[in-house]
ZAMAR-889163 format. One record per residue: residue number from 1; residue in one letter; x, z, y of N, C-alpha, C in turn. Coordinates in steps of 0.001 Angstrom, whole numbers, plus 500000, padded with zeros to 6 digits. Layout:
% residues N
NUM/a/X/Z/Y/X/Z/Y/X/Z/Y
...
//
This chain:
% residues 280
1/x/500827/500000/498791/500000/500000/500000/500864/500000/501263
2/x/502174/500627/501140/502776/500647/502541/503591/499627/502776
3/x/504045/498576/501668/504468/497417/501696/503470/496264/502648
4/x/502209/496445/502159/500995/495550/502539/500993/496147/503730
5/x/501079/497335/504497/500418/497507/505803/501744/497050/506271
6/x/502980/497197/505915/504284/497482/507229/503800/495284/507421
7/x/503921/494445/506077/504065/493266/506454/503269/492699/507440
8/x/501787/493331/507300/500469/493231/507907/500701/493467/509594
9/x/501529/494444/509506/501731/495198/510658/502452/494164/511691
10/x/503535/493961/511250/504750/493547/511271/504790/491850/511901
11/x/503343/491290/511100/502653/489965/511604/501949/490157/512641
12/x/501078/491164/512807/500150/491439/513759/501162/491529/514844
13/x/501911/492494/514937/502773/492392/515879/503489/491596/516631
14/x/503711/490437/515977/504183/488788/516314/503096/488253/516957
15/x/502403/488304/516354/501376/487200/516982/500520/487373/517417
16/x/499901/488528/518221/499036/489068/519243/500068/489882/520115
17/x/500605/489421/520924/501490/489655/522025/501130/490265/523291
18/x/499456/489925/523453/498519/489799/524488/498164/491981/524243
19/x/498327/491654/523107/497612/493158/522987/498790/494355/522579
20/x/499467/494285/523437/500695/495141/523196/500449/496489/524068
21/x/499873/495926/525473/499191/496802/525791/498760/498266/525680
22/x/497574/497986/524611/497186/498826/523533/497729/499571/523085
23/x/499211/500018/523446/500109/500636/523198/500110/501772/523552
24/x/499297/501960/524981/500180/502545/526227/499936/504172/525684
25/x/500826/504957/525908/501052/506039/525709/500891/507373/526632
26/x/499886/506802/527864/499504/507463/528766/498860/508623/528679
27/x/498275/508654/527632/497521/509858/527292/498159/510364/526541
28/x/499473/510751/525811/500069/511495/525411/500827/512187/526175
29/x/500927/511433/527277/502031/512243/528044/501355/513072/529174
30/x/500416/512837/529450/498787/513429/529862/498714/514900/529254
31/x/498225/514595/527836/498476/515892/526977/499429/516777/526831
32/x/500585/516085/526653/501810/517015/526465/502109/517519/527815
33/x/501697/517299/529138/501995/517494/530078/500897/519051/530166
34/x/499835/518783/530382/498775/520220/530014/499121/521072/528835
35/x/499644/520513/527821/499764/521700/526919/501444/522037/527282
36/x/502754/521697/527956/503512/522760/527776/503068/523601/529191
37/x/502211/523367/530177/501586/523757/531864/501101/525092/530761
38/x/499983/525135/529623/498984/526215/528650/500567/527150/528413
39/x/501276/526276/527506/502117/527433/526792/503726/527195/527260
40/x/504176/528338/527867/505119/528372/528548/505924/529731/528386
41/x/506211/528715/526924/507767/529654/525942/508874/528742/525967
42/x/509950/528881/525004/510687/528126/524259/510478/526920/524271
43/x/511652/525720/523807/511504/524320/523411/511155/523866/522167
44/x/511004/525016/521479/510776/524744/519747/509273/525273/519875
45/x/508681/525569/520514/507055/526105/520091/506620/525119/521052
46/x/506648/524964/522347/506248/524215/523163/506128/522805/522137
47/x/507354/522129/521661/507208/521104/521158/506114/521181/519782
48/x/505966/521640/519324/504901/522085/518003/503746/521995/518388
49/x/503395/522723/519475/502314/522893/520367/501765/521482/520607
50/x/502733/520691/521346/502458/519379/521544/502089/518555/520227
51/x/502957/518332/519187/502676/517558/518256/502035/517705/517144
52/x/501307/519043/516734/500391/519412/516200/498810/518870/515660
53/x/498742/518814/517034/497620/518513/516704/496974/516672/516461
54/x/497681/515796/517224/497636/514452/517274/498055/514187/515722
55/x/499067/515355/515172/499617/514886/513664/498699/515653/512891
56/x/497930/516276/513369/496978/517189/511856/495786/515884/512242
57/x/495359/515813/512951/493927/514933/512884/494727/513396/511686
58/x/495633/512774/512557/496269/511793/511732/496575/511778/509715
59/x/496571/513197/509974/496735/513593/508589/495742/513813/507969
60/x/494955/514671/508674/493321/514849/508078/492543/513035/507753
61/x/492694/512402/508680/492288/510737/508617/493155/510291/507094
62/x/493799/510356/507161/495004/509762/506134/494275/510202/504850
63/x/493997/511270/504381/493973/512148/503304/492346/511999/502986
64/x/491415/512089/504215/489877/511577/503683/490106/510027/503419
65/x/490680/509277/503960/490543/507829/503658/491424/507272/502417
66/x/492214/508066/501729/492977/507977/500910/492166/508185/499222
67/x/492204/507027/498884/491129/506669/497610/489743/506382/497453
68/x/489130/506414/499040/488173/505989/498930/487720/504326/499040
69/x/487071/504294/498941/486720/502578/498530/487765/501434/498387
70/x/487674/501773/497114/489173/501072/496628/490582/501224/497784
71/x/490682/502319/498628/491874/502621/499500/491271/501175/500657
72/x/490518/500807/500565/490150/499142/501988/490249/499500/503501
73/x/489357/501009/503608/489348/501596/504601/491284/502368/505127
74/x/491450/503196/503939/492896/503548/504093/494072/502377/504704
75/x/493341/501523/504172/494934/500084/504299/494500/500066/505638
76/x/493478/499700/506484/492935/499375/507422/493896/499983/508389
77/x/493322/501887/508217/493973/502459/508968/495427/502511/508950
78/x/496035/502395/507992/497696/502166/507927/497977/501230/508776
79/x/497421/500207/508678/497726/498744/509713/497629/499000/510947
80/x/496585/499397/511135/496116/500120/512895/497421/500970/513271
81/x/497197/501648/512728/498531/502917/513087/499551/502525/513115
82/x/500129/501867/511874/501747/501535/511960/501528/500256/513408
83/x/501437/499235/513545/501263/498656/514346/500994/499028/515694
84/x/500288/500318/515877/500536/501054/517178/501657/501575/517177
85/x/502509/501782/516602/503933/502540/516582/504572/502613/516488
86/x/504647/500780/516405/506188/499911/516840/505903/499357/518903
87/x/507575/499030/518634/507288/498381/520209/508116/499945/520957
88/x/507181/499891/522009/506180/499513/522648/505913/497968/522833
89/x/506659/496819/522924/506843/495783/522590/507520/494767/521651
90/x/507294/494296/521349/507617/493226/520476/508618/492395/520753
91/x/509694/493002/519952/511335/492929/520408/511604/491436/520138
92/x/511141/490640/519499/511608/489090/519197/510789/488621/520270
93/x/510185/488822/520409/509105/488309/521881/510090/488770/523184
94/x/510338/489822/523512/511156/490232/524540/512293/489234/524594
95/x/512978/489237/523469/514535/488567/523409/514086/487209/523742
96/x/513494/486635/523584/512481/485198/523288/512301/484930/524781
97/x/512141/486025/525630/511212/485845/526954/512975/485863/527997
98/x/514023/486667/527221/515100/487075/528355/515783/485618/527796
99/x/515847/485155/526890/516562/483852/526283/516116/482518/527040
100/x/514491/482768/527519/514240/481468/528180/514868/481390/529635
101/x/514704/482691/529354/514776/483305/531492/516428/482835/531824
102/x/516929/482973/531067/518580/482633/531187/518932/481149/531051
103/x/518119/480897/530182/518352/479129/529697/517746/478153/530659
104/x/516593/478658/531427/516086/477991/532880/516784/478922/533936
105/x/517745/479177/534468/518073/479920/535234/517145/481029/536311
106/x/516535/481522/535405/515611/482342/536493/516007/484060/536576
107/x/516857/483911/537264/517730/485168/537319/516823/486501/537381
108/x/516199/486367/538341/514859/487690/538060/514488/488341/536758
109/x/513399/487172/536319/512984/487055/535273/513901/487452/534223
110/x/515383/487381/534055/516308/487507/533201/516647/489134/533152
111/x/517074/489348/534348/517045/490564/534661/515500/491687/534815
112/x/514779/491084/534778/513238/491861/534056/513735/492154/532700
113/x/513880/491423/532031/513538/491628/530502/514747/492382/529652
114/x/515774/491638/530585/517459/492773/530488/516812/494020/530225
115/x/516100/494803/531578/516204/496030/531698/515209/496176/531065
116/x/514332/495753/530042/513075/496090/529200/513453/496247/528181
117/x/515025/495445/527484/515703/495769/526542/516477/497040/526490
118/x/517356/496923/527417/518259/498208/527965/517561/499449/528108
119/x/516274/499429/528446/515610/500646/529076/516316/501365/530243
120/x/516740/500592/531428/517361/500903/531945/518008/499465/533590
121/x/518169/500002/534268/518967/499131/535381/519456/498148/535115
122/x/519175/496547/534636/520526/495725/533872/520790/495393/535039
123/x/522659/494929/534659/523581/494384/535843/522880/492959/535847
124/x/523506/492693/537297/523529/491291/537602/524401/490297/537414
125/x/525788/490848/536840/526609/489752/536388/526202/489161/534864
126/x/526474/488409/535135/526102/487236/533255/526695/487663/532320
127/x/528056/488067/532542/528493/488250/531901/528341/489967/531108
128/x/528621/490518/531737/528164/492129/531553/526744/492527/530869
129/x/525852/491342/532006/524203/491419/531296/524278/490948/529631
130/x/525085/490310/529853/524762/489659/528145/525349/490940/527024
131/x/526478/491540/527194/527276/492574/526844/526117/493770/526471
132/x/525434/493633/527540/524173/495417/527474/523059/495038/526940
133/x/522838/493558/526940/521847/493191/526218/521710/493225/525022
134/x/523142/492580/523903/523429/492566/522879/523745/493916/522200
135/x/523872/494496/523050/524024/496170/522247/522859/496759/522464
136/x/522260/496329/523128/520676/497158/523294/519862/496527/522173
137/x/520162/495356/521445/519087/495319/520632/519620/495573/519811
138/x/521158/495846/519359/521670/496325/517984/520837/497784/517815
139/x/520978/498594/519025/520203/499871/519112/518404/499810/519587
140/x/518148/498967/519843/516245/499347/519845/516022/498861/518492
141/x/516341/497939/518060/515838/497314/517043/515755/498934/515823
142/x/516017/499704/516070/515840/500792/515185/514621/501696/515522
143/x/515028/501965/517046/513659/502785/517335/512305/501765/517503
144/x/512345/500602/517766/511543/500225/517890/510830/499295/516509
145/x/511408/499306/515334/511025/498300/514180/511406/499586/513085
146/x/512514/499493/512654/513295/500289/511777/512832/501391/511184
147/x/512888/502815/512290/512766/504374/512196/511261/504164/511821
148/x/510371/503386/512447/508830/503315/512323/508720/503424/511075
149/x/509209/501780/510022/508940/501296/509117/509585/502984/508420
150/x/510819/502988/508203/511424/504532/507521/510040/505282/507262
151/x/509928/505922/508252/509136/507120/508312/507668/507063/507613
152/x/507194/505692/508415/505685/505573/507665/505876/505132/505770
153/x/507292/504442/505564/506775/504500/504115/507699/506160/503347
154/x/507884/507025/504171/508282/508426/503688/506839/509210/503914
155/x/505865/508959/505093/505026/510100/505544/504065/509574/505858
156/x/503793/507925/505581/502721/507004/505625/502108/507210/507176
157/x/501062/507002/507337/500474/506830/508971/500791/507823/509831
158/x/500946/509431/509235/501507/510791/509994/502754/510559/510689
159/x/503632/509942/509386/505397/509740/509825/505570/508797/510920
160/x/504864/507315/510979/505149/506646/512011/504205/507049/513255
161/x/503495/508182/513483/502990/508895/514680/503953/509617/515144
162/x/504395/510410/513974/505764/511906/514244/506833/511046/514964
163/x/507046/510054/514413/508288/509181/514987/508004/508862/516684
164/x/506574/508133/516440/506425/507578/518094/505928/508352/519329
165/x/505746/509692/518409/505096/510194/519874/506773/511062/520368
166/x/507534/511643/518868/508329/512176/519480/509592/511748/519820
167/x/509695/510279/520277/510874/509478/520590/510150/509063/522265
168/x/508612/509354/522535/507806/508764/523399/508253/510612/524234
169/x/508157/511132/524136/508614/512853/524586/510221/513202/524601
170/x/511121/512513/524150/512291/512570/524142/512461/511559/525442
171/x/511743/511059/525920/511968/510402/527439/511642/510455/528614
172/x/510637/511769/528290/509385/511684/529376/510533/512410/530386
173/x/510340/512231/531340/511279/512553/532727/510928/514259/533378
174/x/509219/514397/532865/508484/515677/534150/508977/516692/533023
175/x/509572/516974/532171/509531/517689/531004/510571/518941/531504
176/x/510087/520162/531358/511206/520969/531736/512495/521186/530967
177/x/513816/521465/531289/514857/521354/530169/514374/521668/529400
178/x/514215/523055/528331/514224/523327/527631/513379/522206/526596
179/x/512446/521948/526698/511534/520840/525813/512166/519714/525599
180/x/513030/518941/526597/513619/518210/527068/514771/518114/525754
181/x/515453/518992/525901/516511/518856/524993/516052/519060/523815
182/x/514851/520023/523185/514713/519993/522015/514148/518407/521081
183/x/513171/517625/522431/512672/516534/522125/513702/515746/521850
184/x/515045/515635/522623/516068/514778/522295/516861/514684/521340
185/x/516996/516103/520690/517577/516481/519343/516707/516241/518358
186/x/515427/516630/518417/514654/516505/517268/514496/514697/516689
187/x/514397/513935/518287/513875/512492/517909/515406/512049/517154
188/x/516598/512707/517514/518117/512235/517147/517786/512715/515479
189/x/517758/513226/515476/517364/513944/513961/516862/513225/513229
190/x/515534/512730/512980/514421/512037/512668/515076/510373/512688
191/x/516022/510044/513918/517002/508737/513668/517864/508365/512822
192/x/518314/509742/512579/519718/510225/511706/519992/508922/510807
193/x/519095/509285/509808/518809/508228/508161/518416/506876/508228
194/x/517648/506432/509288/517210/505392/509203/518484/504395/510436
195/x/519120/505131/510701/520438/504182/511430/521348/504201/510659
196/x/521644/504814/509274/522411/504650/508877/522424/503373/507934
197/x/521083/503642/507511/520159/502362/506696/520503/501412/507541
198/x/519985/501187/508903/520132/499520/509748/521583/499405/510169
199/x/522317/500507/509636/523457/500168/510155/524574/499970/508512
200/x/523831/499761/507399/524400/499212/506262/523478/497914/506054
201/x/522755/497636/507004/522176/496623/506496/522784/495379/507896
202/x/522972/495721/508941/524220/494790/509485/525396/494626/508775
203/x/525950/495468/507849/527251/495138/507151/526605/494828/506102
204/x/526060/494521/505428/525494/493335/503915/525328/492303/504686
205/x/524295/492088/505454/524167/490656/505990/525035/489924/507075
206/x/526032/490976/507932/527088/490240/508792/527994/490187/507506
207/x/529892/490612/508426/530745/490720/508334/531020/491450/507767
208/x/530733/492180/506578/530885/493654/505914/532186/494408/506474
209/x/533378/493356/506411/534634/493937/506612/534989/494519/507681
210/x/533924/493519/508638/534159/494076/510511/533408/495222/510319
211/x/532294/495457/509855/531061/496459/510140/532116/497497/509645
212/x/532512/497790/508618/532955/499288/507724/533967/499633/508988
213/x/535078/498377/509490/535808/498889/509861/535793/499746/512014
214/x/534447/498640/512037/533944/499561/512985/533532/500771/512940
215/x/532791/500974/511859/531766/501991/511560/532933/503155/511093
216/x/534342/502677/510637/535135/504282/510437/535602/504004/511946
217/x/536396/503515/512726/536871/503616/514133/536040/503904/515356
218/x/534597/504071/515060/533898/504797/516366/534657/505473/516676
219/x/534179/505977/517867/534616/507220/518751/533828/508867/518059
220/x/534359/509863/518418/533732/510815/517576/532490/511259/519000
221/x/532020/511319/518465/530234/511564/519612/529455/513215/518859
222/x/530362/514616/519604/529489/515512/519515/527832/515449/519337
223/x/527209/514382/520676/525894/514636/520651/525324/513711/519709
224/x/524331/514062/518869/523455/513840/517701/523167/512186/518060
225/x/522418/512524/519271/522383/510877/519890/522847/509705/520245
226/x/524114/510057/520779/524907/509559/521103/525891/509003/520152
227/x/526153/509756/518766/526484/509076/517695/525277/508311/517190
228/x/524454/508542/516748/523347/507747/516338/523302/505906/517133
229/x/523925/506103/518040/524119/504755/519268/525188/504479/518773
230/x/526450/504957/518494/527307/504354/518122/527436/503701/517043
231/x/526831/504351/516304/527251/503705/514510/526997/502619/514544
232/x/525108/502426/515379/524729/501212/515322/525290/500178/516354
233/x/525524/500471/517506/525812/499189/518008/527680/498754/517774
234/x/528710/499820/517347/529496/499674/516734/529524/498768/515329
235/x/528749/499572/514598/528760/498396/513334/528405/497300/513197
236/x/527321/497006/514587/526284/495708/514427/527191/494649/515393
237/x/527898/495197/516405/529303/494637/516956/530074/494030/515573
238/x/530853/495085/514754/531491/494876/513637/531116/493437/512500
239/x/529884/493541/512764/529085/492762/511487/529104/491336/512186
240/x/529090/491363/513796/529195/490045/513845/530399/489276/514743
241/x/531308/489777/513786/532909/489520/514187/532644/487740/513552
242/x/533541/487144/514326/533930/485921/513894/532635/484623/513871
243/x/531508/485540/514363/530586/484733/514511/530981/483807/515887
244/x/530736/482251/515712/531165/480850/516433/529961/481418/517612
245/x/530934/481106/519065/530151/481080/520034/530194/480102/520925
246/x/528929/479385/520992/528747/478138/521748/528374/478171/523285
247/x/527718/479303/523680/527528/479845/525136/527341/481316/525520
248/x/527265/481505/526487/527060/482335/526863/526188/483607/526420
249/x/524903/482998/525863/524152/483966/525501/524104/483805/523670
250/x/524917/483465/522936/525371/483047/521730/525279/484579/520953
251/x/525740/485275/521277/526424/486589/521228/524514/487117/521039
252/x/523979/486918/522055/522294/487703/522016/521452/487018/520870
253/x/521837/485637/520680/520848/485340/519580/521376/485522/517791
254/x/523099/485846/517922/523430/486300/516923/522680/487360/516199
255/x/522859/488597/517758/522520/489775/517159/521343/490333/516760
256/x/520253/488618/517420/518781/488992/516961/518511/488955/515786
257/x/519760/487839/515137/519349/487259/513803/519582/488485/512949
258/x/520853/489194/513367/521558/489835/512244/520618/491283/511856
259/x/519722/491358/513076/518930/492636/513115/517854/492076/512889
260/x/517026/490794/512388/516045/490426/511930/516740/490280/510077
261/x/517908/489821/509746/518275/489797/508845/518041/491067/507859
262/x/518689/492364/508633/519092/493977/508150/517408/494360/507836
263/x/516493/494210/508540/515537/494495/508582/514442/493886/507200
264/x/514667/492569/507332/514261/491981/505831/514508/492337/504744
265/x/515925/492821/504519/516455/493540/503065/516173/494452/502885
266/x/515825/495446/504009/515374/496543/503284/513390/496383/502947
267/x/513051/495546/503482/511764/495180/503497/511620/494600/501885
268/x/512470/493860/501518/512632/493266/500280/513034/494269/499207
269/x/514026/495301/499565/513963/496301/498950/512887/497154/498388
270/x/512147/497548/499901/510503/498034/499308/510415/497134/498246
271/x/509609/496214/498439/509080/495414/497956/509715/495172/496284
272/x/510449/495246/496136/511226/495452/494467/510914/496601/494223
273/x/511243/497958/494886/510620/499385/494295/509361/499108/494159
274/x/508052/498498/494894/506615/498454/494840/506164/498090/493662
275/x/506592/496745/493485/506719/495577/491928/507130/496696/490457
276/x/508201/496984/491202/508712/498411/490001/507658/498930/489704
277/x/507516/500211/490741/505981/501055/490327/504574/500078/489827
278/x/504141/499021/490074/503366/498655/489580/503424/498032/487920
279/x/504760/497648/487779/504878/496809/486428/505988/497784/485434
280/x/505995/498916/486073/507213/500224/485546/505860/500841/484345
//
């Protein structure tokens, strides 16, 4: 079943672009904003406080819809859910939109979608932009495709909520420290496993030899997060050593491939364990 919703998902997501929208996360941050204003302790209860309850209803849904009518209704909701909890946009669409913007010279436009990748200020030089671009999708392509898929086939529709609301709270800006940092550790946490996964699955499908040997020569990164960034855009650097570059933005459509590549194998992976359990 979680094979059928992530692919389901995964299409939907491609090809209704219009409704990404639907995403918006306004009312979580709405909520979490009134409930740490209610309870005003610690960063470890505050955060509980917050994610409690959006994950018990999700769970309660999960668990009544789970075996009933032939599971039709259950798949339904898996699809709905996981599909709300990728993104916020639709990263081949994004890359798709900064690739045209560069290839017609529309510098704006280029630099829109830069910083939609980056999450963040992109430069205005070409050269540099292309540099923050290509490492930004070695690293979203996890929180935004990857950690989802992880989690929901470990914790099914609960896990890819736990994932998005608390990577969606690990950013929120009005948050007082204390919450602040626990949200940032906890979402680093919850990244841990599933970057290590997209970051062995750039070394099968790149350069294996570049990837390992990036992936032992990082830099050592105390913070949880901050290694979690390295492995991946280090190894996914690594993986696409020696790849032929014809222009400028050569380097960005490599790294789409190689992170659409990493992403398939383990998808194919499911998909052999699924076949297993059914014909085991």
């Amino acid at each position: 079943m979680a094979l059928i919703s992530i692919i389901i998902g995964l299409l939907f997501d491609r090809a209704f672009r219009h409704l990404h929208d639907l995403r918006d996360l306004s009312w979580f941050e709405y909520y979490a904003s009134a409930v740490t204003r209610f309870v005003r302790t610690n960063g470890v209860v505050q955060i509980l406080a917050v994610l409690s309850l959006p994950l018990l209803i999700i769970a309660i849904l999960q668990y009544l819809l789970s075996g009933f009518l032939m599971e039709l209704p259950y798949l339904l909701f898996s699809v709905l859910v996981f599909a709300y909890c990728l993104g916020p946009a639709c990263l081949s669409s994004d890359i798709e939109f900064y690739l045209d913007a560069r290839r017609l010279g529309d510098e704006d436009e280029a630099l829109h979608y830069a910083g939609t990748l980056t999450e963040r200020a992109a430069s205005t030089a070409p050269d540099q932009q292309t540099s923050d671009v290509t490492r930004a999708i070695l690293h979203v392509a996890n929180e935004r495709i990857f950690a989802v898929i992880f989690w929901f086939v470990i914790l099914g529709p609960a896990g890819a909520i736990l994932y998005r609301l608390t990577t969606n709270l690990s950013k929120q800006e009005d948050l007082n420290d204390s919450l602040s940092a626990v949200a940032i550790l906890f979402q680093a946490v919850l990244t841990w496993v599933p970057t290590r996964m997209l970051a062995l699955g750039y070394a099968l499908t790149g350069h294996f030899d570049g990837a390992l040997q990036a992936y032992r020569n990082r830099p050592y990164e105390s913070d949880l997060a901050l290694e979690n960034y390295d492995v991946l855009v280090n190894t996914g650097l690594g993986a696409l050593r020696d790849q032929e570059t014809t222009d400028e933005i050569s380097s960005i459509i490599s790294a789409r491939n190689l992170v659409m590549r990493s992403i398939l194998i383990w998808i194919a992976v499911l998909a052999l364990l699924t076949l297993g359990g059914w014909f085991g």
